[in-house]
C-alpha positions in Angstrom: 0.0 0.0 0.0 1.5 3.4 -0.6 1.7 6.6 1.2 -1.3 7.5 -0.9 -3.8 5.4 1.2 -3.7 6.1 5.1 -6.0 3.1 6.2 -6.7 -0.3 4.0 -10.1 -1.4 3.8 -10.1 -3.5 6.6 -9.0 -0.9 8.9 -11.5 1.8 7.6 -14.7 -0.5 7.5 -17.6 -0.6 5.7 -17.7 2.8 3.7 -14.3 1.9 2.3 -15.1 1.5 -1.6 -17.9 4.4 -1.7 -15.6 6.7 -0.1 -12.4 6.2 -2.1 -14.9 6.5 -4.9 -16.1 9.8 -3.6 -12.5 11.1 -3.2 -11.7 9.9 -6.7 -14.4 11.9 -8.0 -13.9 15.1 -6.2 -10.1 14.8 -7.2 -11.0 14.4 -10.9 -13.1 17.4 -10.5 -10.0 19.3 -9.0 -7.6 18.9 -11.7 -10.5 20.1 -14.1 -10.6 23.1 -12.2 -6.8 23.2 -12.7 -7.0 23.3 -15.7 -9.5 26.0 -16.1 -7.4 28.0 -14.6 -4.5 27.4 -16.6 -5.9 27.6 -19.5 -7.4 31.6 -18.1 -3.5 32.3 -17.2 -2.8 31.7 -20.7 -5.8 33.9 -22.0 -4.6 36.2 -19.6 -0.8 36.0 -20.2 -1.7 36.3 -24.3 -4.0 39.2 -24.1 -1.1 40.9 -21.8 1.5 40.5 -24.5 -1.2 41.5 -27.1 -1.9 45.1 -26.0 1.5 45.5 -25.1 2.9 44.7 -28.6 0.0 46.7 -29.8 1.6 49.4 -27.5 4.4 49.4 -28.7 3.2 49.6 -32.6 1.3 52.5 -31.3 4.4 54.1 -30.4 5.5 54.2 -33.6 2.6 56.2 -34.6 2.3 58.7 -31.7 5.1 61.3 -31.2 4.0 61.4 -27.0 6.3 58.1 -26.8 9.4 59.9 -28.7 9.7 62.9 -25.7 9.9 59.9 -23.2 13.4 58.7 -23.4 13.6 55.1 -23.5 10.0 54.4 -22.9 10.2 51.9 -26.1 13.0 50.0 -24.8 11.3 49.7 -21.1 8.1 48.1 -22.7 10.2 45.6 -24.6 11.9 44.8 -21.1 8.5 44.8 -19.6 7.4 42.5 -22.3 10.5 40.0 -21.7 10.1 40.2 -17.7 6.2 38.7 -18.7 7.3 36.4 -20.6 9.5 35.1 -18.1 6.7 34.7 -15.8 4.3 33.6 -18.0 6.9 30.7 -19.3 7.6 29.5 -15.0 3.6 29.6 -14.3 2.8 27.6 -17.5 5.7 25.4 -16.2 4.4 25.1 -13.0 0.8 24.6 -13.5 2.3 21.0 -16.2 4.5 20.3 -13.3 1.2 20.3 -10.8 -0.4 18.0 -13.3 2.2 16.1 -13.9 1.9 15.5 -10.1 -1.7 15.0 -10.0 -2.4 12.6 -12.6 0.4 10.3 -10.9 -2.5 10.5 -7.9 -4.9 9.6 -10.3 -3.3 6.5 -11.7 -2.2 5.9 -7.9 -5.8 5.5 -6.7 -7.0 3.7 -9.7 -4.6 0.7 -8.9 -7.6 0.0 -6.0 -10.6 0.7 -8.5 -12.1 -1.7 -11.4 -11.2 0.5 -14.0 -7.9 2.5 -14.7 -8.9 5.1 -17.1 -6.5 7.8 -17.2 -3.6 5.1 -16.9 -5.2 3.5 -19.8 -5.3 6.8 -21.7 -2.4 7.9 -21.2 -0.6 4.2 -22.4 -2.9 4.7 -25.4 -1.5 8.3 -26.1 2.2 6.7 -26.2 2.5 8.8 -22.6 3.0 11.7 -24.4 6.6 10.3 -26.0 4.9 9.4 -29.5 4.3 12.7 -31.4 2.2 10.6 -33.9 -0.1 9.4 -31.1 -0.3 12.7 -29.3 1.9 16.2 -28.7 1.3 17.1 -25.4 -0.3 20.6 -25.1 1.9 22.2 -22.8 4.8 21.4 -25.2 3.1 23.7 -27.3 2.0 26.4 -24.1 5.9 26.3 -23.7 6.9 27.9 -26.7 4.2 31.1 -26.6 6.1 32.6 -23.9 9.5 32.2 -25.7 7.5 33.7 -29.2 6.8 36.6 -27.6 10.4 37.1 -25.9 11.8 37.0 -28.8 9.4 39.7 -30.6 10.5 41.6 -27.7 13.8 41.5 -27.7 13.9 42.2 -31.7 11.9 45.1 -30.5 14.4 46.0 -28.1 17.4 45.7 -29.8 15.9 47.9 -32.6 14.8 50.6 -30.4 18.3 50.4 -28.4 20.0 50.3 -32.5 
């Protein structure tokens, strides 16, 4: 038994199978809402780096941004500091499922069916690009898309 389970079924009683049902359930549910709000840091993360690209157009376009020394260059910096962030939280959120689907496969060892398990074996476990290219291999890259817009930006303002 692993660390996972604090009492076997014996030890529990009765309620045993309906309850580490119950808990399976309510921890499905929880990496659902994980990934809700993953994917609204990304909506949120993109629409950032949007309007502040579009900024930064503007600037081209408005002479207020010319009497501002270096204003350009701080956005592009600005933009770069985001992106860093924005790469570490998407990190972090595949890192916390990463985590929380080991749970999931954990506690379906003790239930009749192992669904995600079975997924995930199906998908190649994310190693067969043909089978399936996990998303947040693709979530990764955004961040570093944008830096690099940025820094072009940067570098041109700084030229």
């Amino acid at each position: 038994m692993s660390d996972l389970f604090s009492k076997n079924e014996k030890d529990y009683g009765s309620d045993y199978k309906e309850h580490l049902f119950e808990q399976y359930k309510l921890y499905v549910e929880s990496i659902e809402k994980t990934s809700d709000r993953r994917q609204h840091a990304n909506n949120y993360f993109i629409t950032i780096n949007t309007a502040l690209i579009s900024l930064i157009g503007l600037s081209f376009q408005i002479k207020f941004f010319e009497n501002i020394a270096g204003v350009k260059s701080i956005l592009a910096f600005l933009g770069i500091v985001i992106c860093i962030v924005f790469w570490f939280l998407i990190r972090s959120y595949k890192q916390l499922n990463t985590g929380k689907f080991a749970v999931i496969h954990e506690i379906e060892k003790h239930l009749p069916l192992a669904l995600y398990r079975y997924e995930w074996e199906v998908l190649g476990k994310g190693e067969d690009n043909k089978k399936y290219y996990p998303f947040s291999h693709i979530e990764l890259i955004i961040p570093w898309v944008f830096g690099i817009i940025y820094a072009l930006i940067g570098l041109y303002f700084l030229c």
